[in-house]
N, C-alpha and C positions, 0 to 999 in steps of 0.2 A: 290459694294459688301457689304454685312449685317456686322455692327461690332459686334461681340460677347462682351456684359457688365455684369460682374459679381457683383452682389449684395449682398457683406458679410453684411450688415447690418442685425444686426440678434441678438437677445438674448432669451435665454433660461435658466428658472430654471430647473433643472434635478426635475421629480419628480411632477408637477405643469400642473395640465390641464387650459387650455387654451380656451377660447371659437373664433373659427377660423368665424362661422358663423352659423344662425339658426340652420341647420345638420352638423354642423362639432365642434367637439373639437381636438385640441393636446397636447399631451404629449412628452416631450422629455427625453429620457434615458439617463443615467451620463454614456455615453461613448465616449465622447469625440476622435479625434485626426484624425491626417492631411488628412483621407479617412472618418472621418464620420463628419468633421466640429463639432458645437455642441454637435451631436450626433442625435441617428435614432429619429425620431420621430414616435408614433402610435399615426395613425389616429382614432378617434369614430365618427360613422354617426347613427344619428338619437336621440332621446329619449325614455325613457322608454323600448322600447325594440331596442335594438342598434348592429351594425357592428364594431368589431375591424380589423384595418388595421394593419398589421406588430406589432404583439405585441413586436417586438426587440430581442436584447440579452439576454442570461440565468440572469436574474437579479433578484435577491428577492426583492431586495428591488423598482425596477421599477416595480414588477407584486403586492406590497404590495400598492404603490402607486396608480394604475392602480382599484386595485379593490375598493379603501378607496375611488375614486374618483366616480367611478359606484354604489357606496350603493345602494341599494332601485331600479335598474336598471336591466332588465335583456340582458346578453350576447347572444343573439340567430347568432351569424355568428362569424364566425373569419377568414378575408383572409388574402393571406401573398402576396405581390408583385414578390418576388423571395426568393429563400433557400440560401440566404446570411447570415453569421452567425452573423450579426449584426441584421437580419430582423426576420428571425421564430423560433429560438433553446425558446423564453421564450413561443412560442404558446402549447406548452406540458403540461407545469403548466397551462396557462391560461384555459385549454381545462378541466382540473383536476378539477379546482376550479369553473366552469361556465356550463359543459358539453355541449358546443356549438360546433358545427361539422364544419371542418377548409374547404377551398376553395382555390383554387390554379390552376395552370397549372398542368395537370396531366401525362408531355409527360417521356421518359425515360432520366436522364444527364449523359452525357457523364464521363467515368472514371476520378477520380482525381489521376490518379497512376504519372502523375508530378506534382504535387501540384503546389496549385496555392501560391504566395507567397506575400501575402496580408493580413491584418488585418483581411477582410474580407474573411474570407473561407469558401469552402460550406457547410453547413449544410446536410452531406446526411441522416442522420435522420427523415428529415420530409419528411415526404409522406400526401397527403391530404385527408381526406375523401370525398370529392366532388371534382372530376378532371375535370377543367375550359376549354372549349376550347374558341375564339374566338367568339366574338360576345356574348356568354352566359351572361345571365342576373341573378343578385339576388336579391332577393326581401326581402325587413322586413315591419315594423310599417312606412310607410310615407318618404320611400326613395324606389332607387332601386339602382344596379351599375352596368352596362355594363363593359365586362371584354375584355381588347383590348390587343390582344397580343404582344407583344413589345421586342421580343430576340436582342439582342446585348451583353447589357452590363452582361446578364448570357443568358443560352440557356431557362429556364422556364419565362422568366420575365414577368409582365402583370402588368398595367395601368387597374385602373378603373375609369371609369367614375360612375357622379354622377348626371343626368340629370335636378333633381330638382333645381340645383344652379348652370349647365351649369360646374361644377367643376371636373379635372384631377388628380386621386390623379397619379405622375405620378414616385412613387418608386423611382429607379436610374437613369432612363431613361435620362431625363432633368433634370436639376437642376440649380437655380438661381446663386450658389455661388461656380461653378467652373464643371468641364467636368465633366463627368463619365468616370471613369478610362475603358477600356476595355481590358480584361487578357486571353488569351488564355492559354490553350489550350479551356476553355466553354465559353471565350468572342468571340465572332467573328463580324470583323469590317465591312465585307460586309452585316452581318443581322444589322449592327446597322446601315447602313445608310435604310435600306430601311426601316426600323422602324422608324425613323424620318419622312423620307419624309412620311408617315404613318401620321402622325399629322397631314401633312398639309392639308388633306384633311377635318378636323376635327374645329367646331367654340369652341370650350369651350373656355370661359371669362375668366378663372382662372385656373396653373396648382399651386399643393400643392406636395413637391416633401421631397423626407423621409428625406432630408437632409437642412437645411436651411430655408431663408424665399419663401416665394410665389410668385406668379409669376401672374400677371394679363396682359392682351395682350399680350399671352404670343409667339404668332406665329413669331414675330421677333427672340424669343430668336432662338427657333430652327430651323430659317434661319442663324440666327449669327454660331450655333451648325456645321449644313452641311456648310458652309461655311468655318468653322473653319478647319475641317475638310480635307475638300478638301484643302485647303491651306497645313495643316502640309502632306500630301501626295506627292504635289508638293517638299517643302521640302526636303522630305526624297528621291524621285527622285532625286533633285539637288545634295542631298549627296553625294547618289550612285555613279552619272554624276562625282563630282568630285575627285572618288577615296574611300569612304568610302564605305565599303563591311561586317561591322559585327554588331549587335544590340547596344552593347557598344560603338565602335565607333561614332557612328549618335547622338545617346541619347547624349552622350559627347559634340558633336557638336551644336544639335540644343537645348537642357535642360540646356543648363552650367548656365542661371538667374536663374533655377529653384530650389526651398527647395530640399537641396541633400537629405532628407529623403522623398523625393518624386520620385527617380529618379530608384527603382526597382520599381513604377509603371509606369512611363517612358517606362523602358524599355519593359515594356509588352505589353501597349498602342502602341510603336512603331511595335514590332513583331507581332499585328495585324494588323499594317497598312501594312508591309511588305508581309504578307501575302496575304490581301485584292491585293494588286499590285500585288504580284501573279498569283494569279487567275482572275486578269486582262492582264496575259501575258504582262503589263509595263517591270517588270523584271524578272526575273531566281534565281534559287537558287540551291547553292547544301553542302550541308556537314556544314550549316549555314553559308553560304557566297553569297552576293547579288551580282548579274551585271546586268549592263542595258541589254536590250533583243535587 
């Protein structure tokens, strides 16, 4: 079985573009904390005329930096991975100040009438001006990026690729330096595995993921991912098996090494694997009480 290895090795100045490689620079946002690591990173592809990725959170001072860094540059694209409100709420001003037309999934999301109870929350404000399906291609000055759709860790999420340098930018999707939390009621764990296994059919040399460092070979990690995966579902079966029957309960059980300021994403992470077994008819549920089937 794949081990899953996490790689915090990683520094960032908030504020500081970064050259990642010939089409790619980073920027990382001073948003720090225990769901965004560092904090988000926006990605720039190309020169002269260039793609912003995920211009981040409402920041002035990240979109003051952002533009000081592009002088003399123009903004022709702005996509956003997903409507996480660490990822697109700054794309409003960047659009203000650049008038570049945004790119996105353009499908409908599901209500937040339970909220989700995350640092990250959604952003229902953006809507895209160019609604992304699958496979959709965009094009600027000496790049392109194929837009791969990627639902799990939110229901619009999307991966682009970057053919020229074989590169993923791959959002929240994967990520080097710890899971992607997945939060129902708009995470759902049965789309994130088969978004995974999604990759594997895929060569790129390098994934770049909005959170952390990089990730080169990186087809191990998201066999280390679905394995992991599969592992914590076993898990929470065995829980079940032995008498634990409620969200709290299991998270208690199997979280207890983990940052207690991590463990209402715990618990989210785990109500959609409980779910995912659901709808695998593994177990039953009723009135939020689990038993084996």
């Amino acid at each position: 079985m794949t081990e899953l290895r996490f790689d915090r090795d990683f520094e960032a100045r908030p504020g500081e573009m970064v050259s990642v490689s010939p089409l790619i620079r980073r920027m990382v946002a001073n948003n720090p904390s225990p769901f965004t690591f560092k904090g988000t990173a926006t990605f720039v592809v190309g020169t002269g005329q260039v793609a912003v990725i995920d211009p981040g959170p409402d920041d002035d001072a990240h979109l003051a930096a952002l533009l000081n860094a592009l002088r003399g540059e123009t903004v022709s694209h702005i996509l956003i991975t997903h409507s996480h409100a660490d990822h697109s709420p700054l794309t409003r001003k960047l659009q203000a100040a650049t008038g570049a037309k945004t790119f996105a999934y353009g499908g409908v999301l599901p209500s937040d009438d339970e909220g989700l109870r995350l640092d990250a929350s959604i952003d229902h404000d953006f809507t895209p001006d160019v609604a992304l399906r699958d496979g959709d291609v965009v094009e600027g000055a000496g790049w392109s990026l194929e837009s791969l759709f990627t639902p799990g860790h939110m229901s619009n999420h999307m991966c682009f690729a970057l053919p020229q340098e074989k590169a993923l930018f791959a959002g929240d999707h994967v990520m080097a330096w710890a899971t992607s939390v997945i939060a129902p009621p708009d995470g759902d764990m049965g789309q994130y595995f088969a978004s995974l296994r999604k990759l594997l059919d895929r060569d790129d040399d390098i994934y770049l993921p909005s959170h952390g460092p990089a990730r080169r070979d990186p087809l191990p990690l998201v066999r280390g991912y679905l394995a992991h995966r599969r592992m914590r579902e076993a898990a929470i079966l065995s829980r079940v098996a032995q008498g634990a029957r409620t969200v709290p309960e299991i998270v208690a059980q199997i979280y207890a090494d983990v940052d207690p300021r991590l463990h209402g994403a715990a618990a989210l992470s785990t109500r959609a694997h409980l779910d995912h077994l659901v709808e695998q008819e593994k177990l039953k549920v009723r009135d939020g009480i689990y038993e084996a089937v």
